[in-house]
Structures are given as C-alpha cells and as structure tokens.
C-alpha positions in Angstrom: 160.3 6.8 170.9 157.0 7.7 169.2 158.2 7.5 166.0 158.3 3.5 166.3 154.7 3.6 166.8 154.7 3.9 162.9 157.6 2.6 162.4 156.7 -1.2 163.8 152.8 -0.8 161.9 155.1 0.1 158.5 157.2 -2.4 159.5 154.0 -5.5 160.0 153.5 -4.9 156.3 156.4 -7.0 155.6 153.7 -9.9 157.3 151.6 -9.4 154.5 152.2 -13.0 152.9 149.5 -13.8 156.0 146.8 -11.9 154.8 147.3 -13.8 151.1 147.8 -17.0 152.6 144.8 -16.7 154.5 142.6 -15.4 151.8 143.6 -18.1 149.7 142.8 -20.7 151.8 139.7 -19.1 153.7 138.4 -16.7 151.5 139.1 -12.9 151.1 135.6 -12.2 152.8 137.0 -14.3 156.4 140.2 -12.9 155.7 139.3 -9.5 155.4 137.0 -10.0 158.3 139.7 -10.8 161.0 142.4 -9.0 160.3 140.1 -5.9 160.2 138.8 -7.0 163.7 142.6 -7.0 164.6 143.2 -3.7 163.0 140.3 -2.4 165.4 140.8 -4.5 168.3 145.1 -2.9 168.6 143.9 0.7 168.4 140.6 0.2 170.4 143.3 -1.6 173.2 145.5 1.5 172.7 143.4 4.0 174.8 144.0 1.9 177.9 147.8 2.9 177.4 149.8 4.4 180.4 153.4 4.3 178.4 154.4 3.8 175.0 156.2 0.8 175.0 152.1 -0.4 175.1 151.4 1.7 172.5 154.4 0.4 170.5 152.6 -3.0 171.1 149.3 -2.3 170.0 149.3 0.7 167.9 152.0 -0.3 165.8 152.3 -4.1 166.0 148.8 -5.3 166.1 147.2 -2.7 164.2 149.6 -2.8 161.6 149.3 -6.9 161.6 145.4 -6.0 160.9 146.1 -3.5 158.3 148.9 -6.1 156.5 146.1 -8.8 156.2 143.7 -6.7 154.5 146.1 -5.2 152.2 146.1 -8.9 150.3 142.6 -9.9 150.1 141.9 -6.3 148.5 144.0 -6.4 145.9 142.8 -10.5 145.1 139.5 -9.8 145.1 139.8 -6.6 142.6 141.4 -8.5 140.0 139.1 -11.1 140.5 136.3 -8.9 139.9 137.6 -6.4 137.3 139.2 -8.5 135.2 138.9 -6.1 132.2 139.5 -2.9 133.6 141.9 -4.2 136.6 144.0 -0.5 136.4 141.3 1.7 136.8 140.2 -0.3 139.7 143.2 -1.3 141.4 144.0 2.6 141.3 141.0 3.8 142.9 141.1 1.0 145.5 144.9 2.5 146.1 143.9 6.5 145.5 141.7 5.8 148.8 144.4 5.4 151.4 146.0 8.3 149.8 142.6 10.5 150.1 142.5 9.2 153.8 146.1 10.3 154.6 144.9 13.8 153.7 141.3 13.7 155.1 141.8 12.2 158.7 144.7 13.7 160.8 142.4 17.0 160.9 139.3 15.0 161.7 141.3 13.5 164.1 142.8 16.5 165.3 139.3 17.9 166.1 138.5 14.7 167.9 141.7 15.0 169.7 141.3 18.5 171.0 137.0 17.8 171.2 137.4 13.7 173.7 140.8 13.5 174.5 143.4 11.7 172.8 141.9 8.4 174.2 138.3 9.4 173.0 139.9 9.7 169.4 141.7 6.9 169.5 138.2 4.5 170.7 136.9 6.8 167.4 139.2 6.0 165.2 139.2 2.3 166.2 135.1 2.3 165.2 136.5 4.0 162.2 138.5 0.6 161.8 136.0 -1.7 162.1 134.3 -0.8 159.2 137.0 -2.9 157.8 134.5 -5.7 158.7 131.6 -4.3 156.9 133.6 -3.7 153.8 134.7 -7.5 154.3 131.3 -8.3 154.5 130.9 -6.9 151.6 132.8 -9.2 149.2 131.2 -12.2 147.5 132.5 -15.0 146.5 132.5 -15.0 142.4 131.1 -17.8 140.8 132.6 -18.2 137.1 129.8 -18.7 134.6 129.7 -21.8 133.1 128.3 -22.6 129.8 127.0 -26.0 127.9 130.1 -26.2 126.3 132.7 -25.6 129.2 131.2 -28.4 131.4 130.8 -30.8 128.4 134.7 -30.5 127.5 135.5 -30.8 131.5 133.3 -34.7 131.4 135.6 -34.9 128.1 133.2 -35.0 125.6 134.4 -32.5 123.1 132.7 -29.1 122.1 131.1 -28.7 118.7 134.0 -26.3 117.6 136.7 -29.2 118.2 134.1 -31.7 117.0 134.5 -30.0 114.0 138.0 -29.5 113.5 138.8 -33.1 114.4 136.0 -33.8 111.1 137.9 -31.2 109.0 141.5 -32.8 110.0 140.4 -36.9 109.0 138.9 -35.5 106.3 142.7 -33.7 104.7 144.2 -37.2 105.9 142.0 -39.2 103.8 
C-alpha cells in the first residue's frame, strides 16, 4: 500500500499538459508559483496523516499535481532563455533532480530519526516551497527590438529589402 504513495505522484505527471497550459496563458513565473505552493501545501498536509489512504491523497496526488506543473514552466522558460546553448542548459536544469535523488533520502533520513517522521515531512515541505522563490525568480523576457524590426512590422520596409526591391526594377528595366 505504500508503494502507491509514489506510484499516484509518478502517476500526476501524466497532468503535466496543466502546468503548460497554464504557463502559456499566465506566465511561467504564476505558474511556477502555484503549483509549487501545491507541491508544499500536499506534503506540509501529509504530517497530519493518521492512515495512508490520506497519505495516498496528499503525498502522492497533490504533491505530485505540484511537481507536474512545474515540470512545464521549467523547461519553457530555459529554452526561452538559452536559446543558443539550450542542451547544456536543459541538462543541468534535468542533472538537478538527479543530484537530489542522491542527496536527500539521507538528509532526510537524519531528519527522520532527529523530529519524527512528521517533523521531516513539515521539513521537507519548507524544502518545497522554495519552488516559489525559484518561481519568483523568472522574468519575463522581453525580445529586443531594433529600428528595423518595428519599421517592417508598421510595413514600411527595411533598407536591406529597400534595396533589393531597387536592384530587382532595375534587371526588369
């Protein structure tokens, strides 16, 4: 039975079409901002648990609802930003959840043996909620805009074209 704790927060990740729904048409910085409240809201809920069809509920399902809407919104705003060098960045965004698979369960253990398994679950749920400084983080990217874009955009045509369109009446004639 405690295996579906993990089971039903792998399982939310099919929800992630939310998250990129949501970051589309709020932003990924709102976005990113909610569903990491919700992500810290299911396990911080958790502790109060007195059987595990609860934790079932909040562990897995709304926690891993939180953590499929910021999955989106992460990977959106790092191509935004890294257009260039999108790889690199996209695989140290990814290397992270890998480093934290190997990092926490013996922080956690500690905390577990140190407050209680409900004191290390309220910890690792403040651990979440810096999923809401990190959305906090993002901003918005304006694209630059020079003389020439916003000229052609009104419709009057750049110098480049301008000339081209000269060159072209000129082989004509």
């Amino acid at each position: 039975m405690t295996s579906w704790i993990v089971s039903l927060q792998l399982t939310t990740f099919l929800l992630a079409f939310i998250g990129t729904y949501s970051a589309d048409k709020f932003g990924a910085r709102k976005t990113l901002i909610v569903f990491g409240s919700i992500a810290s809201i299911g396990t911080f809920i958790s502790q109060f648990a007195n059987n595990i069809y609860f934790l079932q509920g909040t562990l897995g399902f709304l926690t891993g609802l939180g953590f499929a809407g910021c999955l989106a919104p992460v990977h959106l705003t790092n191509a935004r930003y890294f257009s260039k060098r999108y790889p690199t960045a996209n695989m140290l965004a990814v290397i992270g959840a890998g480093i934290g698979m190997f990092i926490f369960p013996p922080i956690f253990q500690v905390c577990i043996s140190k407050y209680g398994w409900r004191g290390a679950v309220m910890i690792q749920s403040a651990v979440l909620a810096n999923l809401c400084v990190c959305g906090s983080l993002l901003r918005p990217l304006n694209p630059r805009k020079t003389e020439e874009d916003s000229r052609e955009l009104e419709g009057i045509p750049s110098k480049d074209n301008q000339e081209i369109g000269r060159a072209s009446c000129r082989e004509r004639v």
